[in-house]
KOLLOLO-197991 format. One record per residue (C-alpha): residue in three letters; residue number from 1; x, y, z. Coordinates in nm, 3 decimals. Layout:
REM residues N
  code  pos     east    north       up
   ala  NUM        X        Y        Z
...
This chain:
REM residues 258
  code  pos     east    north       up
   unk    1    0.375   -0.393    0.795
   unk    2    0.302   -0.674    1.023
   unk    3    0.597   -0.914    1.175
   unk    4    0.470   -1.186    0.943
   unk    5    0.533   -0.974    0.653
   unk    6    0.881   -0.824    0.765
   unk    7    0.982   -1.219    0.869
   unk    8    0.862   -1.359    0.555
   unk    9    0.707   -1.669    0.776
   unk   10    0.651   -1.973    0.610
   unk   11    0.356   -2.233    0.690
   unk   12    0.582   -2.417    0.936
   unk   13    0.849   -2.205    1.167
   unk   14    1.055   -2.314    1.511
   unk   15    1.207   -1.945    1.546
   unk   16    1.438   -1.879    1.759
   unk   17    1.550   -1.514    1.902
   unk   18    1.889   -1.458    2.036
   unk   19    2.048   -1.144    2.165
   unk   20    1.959   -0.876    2.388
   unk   21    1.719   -0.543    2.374
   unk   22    1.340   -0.745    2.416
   unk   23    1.339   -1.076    2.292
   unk   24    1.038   -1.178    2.543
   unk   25    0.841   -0.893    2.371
   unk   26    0.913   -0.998    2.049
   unk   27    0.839   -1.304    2.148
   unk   28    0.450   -1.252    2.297
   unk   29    0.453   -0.954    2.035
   unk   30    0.494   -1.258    1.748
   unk   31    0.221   -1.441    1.933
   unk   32   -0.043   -1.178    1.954
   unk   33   -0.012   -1.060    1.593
   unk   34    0.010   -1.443    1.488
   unk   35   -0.289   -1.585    1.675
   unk   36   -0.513   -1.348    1.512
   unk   37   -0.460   -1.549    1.202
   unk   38   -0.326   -1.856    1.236
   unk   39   -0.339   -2.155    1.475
   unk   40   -0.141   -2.411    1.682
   unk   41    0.081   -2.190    1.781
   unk   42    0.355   -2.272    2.049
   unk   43    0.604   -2.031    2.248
   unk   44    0.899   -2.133    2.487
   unk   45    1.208   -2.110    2.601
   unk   46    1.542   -2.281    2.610
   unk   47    1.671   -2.069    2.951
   unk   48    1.475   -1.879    3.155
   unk   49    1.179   -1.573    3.107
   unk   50    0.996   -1.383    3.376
   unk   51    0.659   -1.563    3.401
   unk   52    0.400   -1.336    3.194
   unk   53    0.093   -1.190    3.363
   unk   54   -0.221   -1.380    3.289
   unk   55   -0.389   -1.327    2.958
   unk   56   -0.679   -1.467    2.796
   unk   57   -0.462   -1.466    2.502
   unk   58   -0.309   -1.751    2.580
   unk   59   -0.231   -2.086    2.860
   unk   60    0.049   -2.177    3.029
   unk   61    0.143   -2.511    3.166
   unk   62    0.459   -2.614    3.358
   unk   63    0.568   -2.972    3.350
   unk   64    0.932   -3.125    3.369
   unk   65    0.827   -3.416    3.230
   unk   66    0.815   -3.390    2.806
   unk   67    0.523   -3.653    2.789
   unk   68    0.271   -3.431    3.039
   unk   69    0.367   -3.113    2.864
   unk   70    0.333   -3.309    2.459
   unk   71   -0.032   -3.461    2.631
   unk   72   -0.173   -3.136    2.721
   unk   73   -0.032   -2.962    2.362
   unk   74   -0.208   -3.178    2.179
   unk   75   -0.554   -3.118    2.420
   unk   76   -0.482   -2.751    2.416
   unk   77   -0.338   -2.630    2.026
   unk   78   -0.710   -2.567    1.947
   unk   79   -0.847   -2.447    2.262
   unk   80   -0.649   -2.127    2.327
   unk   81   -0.500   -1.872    2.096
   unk   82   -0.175   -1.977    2.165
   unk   83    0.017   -2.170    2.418
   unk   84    0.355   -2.071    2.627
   unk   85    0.509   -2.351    2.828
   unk   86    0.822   -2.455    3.067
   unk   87    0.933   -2.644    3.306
   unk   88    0.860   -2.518    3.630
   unk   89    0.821   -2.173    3.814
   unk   90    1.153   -2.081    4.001
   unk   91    1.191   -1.898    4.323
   unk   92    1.304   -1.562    4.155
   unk   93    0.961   -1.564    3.982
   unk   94    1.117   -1.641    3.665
   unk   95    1.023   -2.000    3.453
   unk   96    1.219   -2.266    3.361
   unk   97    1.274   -2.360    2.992
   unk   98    1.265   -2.667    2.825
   unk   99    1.540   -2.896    2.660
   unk  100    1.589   -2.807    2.289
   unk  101    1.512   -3.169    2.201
   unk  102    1.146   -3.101    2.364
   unk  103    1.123   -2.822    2.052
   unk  104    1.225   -3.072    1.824
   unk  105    0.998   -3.381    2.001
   unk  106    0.664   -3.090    1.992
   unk  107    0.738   -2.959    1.658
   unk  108    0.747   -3.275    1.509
   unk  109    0.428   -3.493    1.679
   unk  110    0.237   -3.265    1.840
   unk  111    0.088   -3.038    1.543
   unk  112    0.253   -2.755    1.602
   unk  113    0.279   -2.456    1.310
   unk  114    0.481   -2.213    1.484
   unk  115    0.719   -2.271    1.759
   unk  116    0.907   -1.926    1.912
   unk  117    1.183   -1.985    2.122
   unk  118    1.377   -1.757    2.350
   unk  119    1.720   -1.897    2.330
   unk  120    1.938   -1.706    2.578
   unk  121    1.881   -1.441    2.873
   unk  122    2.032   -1.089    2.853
   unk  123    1.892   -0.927    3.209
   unk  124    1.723   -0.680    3.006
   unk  125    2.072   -0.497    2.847
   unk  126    2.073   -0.397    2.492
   unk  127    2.389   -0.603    2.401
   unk  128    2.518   -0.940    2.549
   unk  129    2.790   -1.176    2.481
   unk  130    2.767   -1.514    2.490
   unk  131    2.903   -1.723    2.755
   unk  132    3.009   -2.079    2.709
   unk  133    2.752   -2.310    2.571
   unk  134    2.495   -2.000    2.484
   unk  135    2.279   -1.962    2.264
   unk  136    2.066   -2.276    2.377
   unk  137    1.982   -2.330    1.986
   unk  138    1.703   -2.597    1.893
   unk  139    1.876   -2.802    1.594
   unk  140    1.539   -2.805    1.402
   unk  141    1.532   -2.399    1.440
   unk  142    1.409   -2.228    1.074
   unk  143    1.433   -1.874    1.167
   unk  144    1.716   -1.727    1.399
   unk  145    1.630   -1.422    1.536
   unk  146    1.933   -1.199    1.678
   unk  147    1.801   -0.888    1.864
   unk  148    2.003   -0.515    1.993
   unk  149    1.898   -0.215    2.110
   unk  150    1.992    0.053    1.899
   unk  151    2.033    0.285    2.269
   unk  152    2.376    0.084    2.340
   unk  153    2.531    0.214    2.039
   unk  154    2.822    0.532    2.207
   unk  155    2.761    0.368    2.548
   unk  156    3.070    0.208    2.724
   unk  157    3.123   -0.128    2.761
   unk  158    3.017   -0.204    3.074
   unk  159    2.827   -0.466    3.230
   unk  160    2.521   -0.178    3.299
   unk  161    2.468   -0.143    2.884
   unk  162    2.647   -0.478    2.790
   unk  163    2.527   -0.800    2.947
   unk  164    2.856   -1.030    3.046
   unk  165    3.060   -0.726    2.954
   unk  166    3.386   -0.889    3.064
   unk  167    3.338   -1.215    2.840
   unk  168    3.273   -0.960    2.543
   unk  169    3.595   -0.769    2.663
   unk  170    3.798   -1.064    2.630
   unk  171    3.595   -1.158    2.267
   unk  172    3.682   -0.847    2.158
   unk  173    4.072   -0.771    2.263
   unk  174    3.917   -0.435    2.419
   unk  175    3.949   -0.268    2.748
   unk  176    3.627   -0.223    2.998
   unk  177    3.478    0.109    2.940
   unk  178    3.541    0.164    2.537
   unk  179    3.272    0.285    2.365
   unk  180    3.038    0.042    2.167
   unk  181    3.082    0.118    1.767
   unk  182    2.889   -0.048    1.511
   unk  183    3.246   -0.258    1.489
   unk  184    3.172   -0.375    1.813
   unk  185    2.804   -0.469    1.777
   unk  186    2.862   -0.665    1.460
   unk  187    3.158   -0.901    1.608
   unk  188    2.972   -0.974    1.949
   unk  189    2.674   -1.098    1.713
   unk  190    2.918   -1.287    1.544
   unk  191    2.996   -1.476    1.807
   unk  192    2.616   -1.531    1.940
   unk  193    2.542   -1.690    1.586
   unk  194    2.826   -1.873    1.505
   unk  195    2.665   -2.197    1.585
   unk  196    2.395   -2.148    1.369
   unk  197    2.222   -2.423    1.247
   unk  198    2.297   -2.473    0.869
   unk  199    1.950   -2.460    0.738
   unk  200    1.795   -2.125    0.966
   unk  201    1.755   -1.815    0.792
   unk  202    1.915   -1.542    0.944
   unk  203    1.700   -1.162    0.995
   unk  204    1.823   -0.918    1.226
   unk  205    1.581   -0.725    1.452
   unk  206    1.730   -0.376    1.558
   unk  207    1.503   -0.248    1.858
   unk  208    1.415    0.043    2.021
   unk  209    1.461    0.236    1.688
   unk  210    1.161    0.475    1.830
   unk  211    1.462    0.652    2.054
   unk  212    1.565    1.019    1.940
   unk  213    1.809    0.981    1.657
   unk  214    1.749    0.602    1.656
   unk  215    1.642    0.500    1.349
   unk  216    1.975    0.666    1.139
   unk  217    2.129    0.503    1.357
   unk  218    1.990    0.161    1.308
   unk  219    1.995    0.213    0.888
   unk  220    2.358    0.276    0.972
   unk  221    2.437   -0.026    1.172
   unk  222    2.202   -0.248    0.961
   unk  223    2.434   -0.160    0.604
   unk  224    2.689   -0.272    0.813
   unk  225    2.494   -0.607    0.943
   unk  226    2.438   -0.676    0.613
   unk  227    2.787   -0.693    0.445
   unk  228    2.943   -0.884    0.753
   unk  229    2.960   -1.178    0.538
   unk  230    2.872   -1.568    0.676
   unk  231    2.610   -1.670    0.775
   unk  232    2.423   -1.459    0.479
   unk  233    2.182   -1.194    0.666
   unk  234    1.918   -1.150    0.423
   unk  235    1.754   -0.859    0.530
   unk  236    1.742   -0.611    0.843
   unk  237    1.407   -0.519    1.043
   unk  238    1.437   -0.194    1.189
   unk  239    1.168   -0.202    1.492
   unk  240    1.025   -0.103    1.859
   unk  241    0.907   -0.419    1.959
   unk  242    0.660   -0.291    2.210
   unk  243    0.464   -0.046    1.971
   unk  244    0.189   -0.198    1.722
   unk  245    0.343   -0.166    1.451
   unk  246    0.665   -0.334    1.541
   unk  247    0.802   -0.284    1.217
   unk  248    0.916    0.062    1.107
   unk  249    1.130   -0.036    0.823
   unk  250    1.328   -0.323    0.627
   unk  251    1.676   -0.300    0.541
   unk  252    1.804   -0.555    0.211
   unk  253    2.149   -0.595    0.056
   unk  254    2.233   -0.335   -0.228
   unk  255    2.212   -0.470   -0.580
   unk  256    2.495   -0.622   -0.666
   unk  257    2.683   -0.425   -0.999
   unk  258    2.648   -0.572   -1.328
């Protein structure tokens, strides 16, 4: 099963992917698989992402001005199989995002079909909690996306398995050091999509299911994930977002009892 298919994409999508455990794989993972079929499509981000190695599978242009980057969109959507774009190359090596009102501004009037957006950093941990003012959410986002690595689940809660492990301390009442349960997963996502814009569908990715005992585990977490109430999770995806294919299986809601 392809990401399309496990997404349910529509025509038109700004997606957004919160979280921790490979949302910049995801990410170019979404724009390989959706190049080969579709076009004008646009990836960003609202923080910061390492700047990818070159690919003829896509272009990349850095402006910090929203007019240069909209004018060379608009030249480009056709040219390439997809587009990635920011605002300017950093000294770490990572890139700048852009403001979430340059989604909205592109998505709207420069032909754009599918915008992905990385919405907030996680140094490469398999959990995070948010800090103030994260996730960097587009208003006009369709999709949200919140990601976890299945590999954090029995590891302590520490900032070398939990990204900002003191904020999610405090968030969750709990000492540094207990052990990440299901319990705690499902409140620190919680609090990453609390903010969710009123119109996104929310789907789940649980990574790295490829991981010895991993994918029990994830079925586990993800009946859990999906009874947690508001916002309404629709489904699960149970994945390894750096295999093709991503997908390995789709958790829904039981059937509700007559």
């Amino acid at each position: 099963m392809t990401l399309e298919e496990a997404f349910s994409l529509k025509d038109r999508e700004v997606i957004s992917l919160v979280g921790a455990g490979g949302k910049t794989t995801l990410m170019f993972a979404l724009g390989n698989e959706l190049s080969s079929r579709r076009k004008r499509i646009l990836l960003t981000t609202t923080t910061k992402i390492w700047e990818p190695d070159p690919s003829p599978s896509f272009a990349l242009f850095l402006s910090d001005q929203f007019a240069g980057i909209k004018e060379w969109v608009d030249k480009s959507l056709a040219r390439y199989p997809y587009l990635v774009i920011g605002q300017k190359k950093l000294d770490n090596g990572k890139l700048q995002g852009i403001d979430p009102q340059w989604v909205e501004g592109l998505y709207s009037q420069a032909n754009v079909s599918i915008m992905i957006v990385e919405a907030d950093g996680a140094a490469g941990r398999s959990l995070k909690a948010p800090r103030e003012g994260e996730p960097v959410l587009p208003a006009n986002t369709t999709l949200l996306i919140p990601m976890m690595g299945i590999d954090v689940l029995g590891s302590p809660l520490d900032e070398e398995h939990v990204f900002r492990s003191e904020i999610a301390a405090r968030i969750l009442n709990m000492e540094m050091g207990s052990t990440v349960t299901e319990e705690v997963i499902v409140r620190l996502l919680k609090e990453l999509i609390k903010d969710c814009p009123a119109k996104a569908r929310v789907i789940p990715l649980i990574n790295k299911v490829d991981l010895p005992g991993g994918l029990e585990k994830a079925r586990s977490l993800a009946r859990v994930l999906l009874g947690m109430g508001r916002p309404k999770i629709e489904r699960v995806i149970l994945g390894q977002a750096q295999q093709i294919p991503a997908v390995k299986e789709i958790c829904f809601p039981l059937p509700s009892s007559p």
